[in-house]
C-alpha positions as CSV (number, residue, x, y, z in Angstrom):
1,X,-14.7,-1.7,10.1
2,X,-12.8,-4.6,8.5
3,X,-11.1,-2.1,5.6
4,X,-10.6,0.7,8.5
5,X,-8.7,-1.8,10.8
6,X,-6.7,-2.6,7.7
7,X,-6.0,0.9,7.1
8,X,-5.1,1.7,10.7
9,X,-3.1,-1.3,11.0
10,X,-1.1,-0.5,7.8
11,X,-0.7,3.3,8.1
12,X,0.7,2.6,12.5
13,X,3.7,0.4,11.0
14,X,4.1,2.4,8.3
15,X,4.3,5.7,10.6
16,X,6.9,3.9,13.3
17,X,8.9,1.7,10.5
18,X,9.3,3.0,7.3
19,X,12.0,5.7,8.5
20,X,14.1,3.0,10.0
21,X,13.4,0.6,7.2
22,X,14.7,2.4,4.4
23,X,18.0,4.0,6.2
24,X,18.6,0.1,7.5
25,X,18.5,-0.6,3.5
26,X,19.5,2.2,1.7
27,X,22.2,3.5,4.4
28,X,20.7,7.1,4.9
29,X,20.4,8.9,7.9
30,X,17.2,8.4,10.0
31,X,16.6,12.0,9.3
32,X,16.6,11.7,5.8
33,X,14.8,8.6,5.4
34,X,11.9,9.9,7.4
35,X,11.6,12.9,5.0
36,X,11.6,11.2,2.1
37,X,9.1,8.5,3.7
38,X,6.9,10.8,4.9
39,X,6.7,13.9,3.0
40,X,6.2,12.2,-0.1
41,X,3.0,9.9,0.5
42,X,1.8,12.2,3.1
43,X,1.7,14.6,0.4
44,X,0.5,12.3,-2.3
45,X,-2.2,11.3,0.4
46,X,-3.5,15.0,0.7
47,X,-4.1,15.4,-3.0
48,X,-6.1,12.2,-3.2
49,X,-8.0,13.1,-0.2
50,X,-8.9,16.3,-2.3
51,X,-9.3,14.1,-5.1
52,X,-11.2,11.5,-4.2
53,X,-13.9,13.5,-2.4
54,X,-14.9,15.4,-5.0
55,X,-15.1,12.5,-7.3
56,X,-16.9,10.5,-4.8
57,X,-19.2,13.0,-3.6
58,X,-20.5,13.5,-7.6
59,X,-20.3,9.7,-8.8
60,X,-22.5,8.0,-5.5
61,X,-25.2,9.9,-6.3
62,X,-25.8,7.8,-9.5
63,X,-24.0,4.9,-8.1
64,X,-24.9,4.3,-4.0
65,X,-22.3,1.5,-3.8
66,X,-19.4,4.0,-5.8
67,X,-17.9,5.3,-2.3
68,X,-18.2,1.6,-0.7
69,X,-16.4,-0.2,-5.0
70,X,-13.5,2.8,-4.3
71,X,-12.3,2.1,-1.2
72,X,-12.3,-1.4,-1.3
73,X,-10.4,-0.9,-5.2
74,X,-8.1,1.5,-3.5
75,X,-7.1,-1.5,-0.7
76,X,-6.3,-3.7,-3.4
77,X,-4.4,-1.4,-5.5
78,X,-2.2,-0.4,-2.3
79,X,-1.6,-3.6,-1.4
80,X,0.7,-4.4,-4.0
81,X,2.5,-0.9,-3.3
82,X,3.5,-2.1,0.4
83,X,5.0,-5.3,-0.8
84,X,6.8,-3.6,-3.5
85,X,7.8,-0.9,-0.7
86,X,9.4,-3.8,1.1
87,X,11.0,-5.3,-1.7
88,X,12.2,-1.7,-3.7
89,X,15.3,-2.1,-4.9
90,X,16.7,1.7,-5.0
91,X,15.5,4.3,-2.5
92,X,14.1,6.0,-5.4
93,X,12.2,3.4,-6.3
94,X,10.7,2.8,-2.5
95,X,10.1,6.7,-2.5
96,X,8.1,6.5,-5.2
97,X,6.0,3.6,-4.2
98,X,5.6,5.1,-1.2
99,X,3.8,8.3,-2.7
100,X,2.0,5.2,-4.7
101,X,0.7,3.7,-1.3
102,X,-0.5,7.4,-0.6
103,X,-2.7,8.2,-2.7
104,X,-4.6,4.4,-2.6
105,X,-5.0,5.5,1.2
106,X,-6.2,8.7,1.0
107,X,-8.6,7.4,-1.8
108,X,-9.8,4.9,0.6
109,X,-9.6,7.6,4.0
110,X,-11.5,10.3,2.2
111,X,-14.9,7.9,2.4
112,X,-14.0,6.3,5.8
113,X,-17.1,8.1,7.6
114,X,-19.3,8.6,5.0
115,X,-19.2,5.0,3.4
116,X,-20.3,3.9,7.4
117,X,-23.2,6.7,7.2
118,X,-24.3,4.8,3.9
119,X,-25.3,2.2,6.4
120,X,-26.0,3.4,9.8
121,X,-29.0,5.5,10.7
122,X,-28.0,8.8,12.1
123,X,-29.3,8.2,15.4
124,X,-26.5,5.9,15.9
125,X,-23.4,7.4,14.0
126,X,-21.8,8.9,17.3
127,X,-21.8,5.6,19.0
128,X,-21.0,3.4,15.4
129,X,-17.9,6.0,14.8
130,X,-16.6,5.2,19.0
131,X,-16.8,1.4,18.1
132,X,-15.2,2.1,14.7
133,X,-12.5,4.0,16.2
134,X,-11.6,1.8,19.6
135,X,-12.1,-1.4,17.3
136,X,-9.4,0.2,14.6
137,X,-7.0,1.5,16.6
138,X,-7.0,-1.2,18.9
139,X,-5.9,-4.1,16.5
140,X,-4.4,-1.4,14.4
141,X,-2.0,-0.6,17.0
142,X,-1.0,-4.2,17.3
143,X,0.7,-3.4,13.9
144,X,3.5,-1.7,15.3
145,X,4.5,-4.3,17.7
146,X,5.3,-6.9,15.1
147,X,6.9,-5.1,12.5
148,X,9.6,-3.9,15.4
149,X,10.1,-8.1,16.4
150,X,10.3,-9.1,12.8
151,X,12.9,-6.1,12.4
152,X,14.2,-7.3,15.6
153,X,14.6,-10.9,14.9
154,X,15.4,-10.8,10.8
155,X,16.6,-7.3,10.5
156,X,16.1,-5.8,6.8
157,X,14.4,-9.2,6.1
158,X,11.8,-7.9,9.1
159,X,11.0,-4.9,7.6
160,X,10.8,-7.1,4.0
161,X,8.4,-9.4,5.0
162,X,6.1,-7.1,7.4
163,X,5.9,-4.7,4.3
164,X,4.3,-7.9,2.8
165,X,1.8,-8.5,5.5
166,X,0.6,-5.1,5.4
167,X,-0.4,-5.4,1.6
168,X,-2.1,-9.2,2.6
169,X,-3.8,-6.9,5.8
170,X,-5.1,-4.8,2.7
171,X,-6.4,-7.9,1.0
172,X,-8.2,-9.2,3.7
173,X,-10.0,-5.7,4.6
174,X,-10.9,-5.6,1.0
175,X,-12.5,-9.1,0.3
176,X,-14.4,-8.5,4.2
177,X,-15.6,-5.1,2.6
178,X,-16.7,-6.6,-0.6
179,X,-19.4,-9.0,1.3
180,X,-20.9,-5.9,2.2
181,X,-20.7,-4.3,-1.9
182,X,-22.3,-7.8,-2.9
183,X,-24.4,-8.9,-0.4
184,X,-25.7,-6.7,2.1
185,X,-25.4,-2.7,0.5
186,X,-28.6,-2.7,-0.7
187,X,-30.1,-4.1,2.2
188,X,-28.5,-1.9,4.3
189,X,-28.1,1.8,3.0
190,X,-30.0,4.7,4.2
191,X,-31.8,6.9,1.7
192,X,-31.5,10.3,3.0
């Protein structure tokens, strides 16, 4: 729940910011910016969703934990993507990162579901995906309203900084996830 909150949290701002963000600090249009904020890791997302299944789907059957060791990877290889994001110094450059940031979540969103199935019996996977979701999209939501005061209050400097948080949100969802990798996996996982 801890690396989906992340990802929810992260991916809100990103969705209601980024657009703004870079026109604010590259002088483009709103228009523009949002296409080339959007398409871009939105399309790098898809392939790594396409991606990332099929290599999970073939590598967890010799490695159970593989699905659980990728996403929590693919948080802390986006995480220095979003601060770089906030700190790119050409709109190239944030463009590209952006489709950077993409692919490390779709890597992680492809397993969202099935790593919690690893764990949960399927008696309960209706009400353990409700939690999931209210839980994520709750605080994830929360995301949204502080990257517009930071913007509000510093300006570019907003955006800079709340860029950073997100890649420290993706930290923190990856060290919670990795108590689970080393701890209680094993424990835990249903052989089906």
């Amino acid at each position: 729940m801890a690396g989906f909150v992340a990802i929810v949290f992260v991916n809100n701002a990103y969705l209601f910011w980024a657009p703004k963000f870079m026109a604010m600090k590259f002088g483009t249009s709103v228009g523009a910016a949002g296409t080339q904020t959007m398409l871009y890791h939105h399309l790098f997302a898809f392939l790594a969703i396409l991606a990332g299944g099929f290599l999970t789907d073939r590598l967890v059957r010799r490695m159970p934990r593989f699905r659980l060791g990728f996403q929590i990877v693919s948080l802390l290889c986006g995480a220095p993507c979003l601060l770089l994001v906030g700190l790119a110094p050409t709109a190239l450059a944030m463009i590209a990162l952006t489709a950077a940031y993409g692919v490390f979540r779709g890597f992680f969103e492809v397993n969202t579901h099935a790593s919690l199935f690893d764990v949960i019996p399927p008696q309960y996977r209706s009400t353990s995906v409700g939690i999931f979701t209210v839980f994520a999209f709750f605080f994830g939501g929360l995301s949204g309203v502080v990257m517009g005061a930071m913007s509000q209050h510093y300006g570019v400097r907003g955006f800079e900084i709340g860029f950073a948080l997100m890649g420290g949100a993706y930290v923190v969802g990856a060290l919670v996830m990795a108590v689970s990798f080393f701890f209680t996996f094993r424990r835990d996982r249903i052989v089906e």
